[in-house]
TORNU-273696 format. One record per residue (C-alpha): residue in one letter; x, y, z negated. Coordinates in steps of 0.001 Angstrom, whole numbers, plus 500000, padded with zeros to 6 digits. Example, Ala and Ser with C-alpha at 12.3 -4.5 7.8 and 13.67 -1.06 7.14 Angstrom:
2
A512300495500492200 S513670498940492860 
***
This chain:
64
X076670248030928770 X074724251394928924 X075865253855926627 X072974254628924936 X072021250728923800 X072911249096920800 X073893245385920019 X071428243751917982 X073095241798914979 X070112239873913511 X066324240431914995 X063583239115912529 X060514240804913660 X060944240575917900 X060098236507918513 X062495234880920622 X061026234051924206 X061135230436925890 X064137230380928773 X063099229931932262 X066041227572932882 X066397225469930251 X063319225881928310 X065581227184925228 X065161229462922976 X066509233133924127 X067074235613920992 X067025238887921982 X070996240731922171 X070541244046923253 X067724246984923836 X068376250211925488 X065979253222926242 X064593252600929607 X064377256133931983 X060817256436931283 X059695257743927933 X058226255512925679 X059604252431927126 X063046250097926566 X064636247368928070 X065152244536925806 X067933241891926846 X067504237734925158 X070135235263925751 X069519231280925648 X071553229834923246 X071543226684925177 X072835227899929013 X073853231695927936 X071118232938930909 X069732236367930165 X066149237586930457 X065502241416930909 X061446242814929697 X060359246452930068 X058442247175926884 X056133250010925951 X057732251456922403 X053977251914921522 X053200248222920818 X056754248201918758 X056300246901915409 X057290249243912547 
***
């Protein structure tokens, strides 16, 4: 794990995505700062099958 992310306990506002294996859902477990400003990587996890699913998302359509 990069030393700069954080573990995310409970996420409310960032919608889980649909998993490209199983079609489960995949809640997201970790984001990091990405090496670009303005951007972070944001790791989900499928409950069902445990695969992971990396985005690159712009900070600037974060919700506050």
């Amino acid at each position: 794990m990069n030393e700069h992310s954080f573990h995310v306990e409970e996420q409310i506002f960032i919608e889980p995505l649909r998993c490209e294996n199983c079609d489960g859902n995949a809640h997201l477990t970790r984001r990091s700062p990405h090496g670009l400003e303005g951007l972070e990587i944001r790791v989900f996890a499928c409950h069902e099958c445990a695969h992971q699913i990396e985005r690159i998302v712009s900070l600037a359509t974060r919700v506050p």
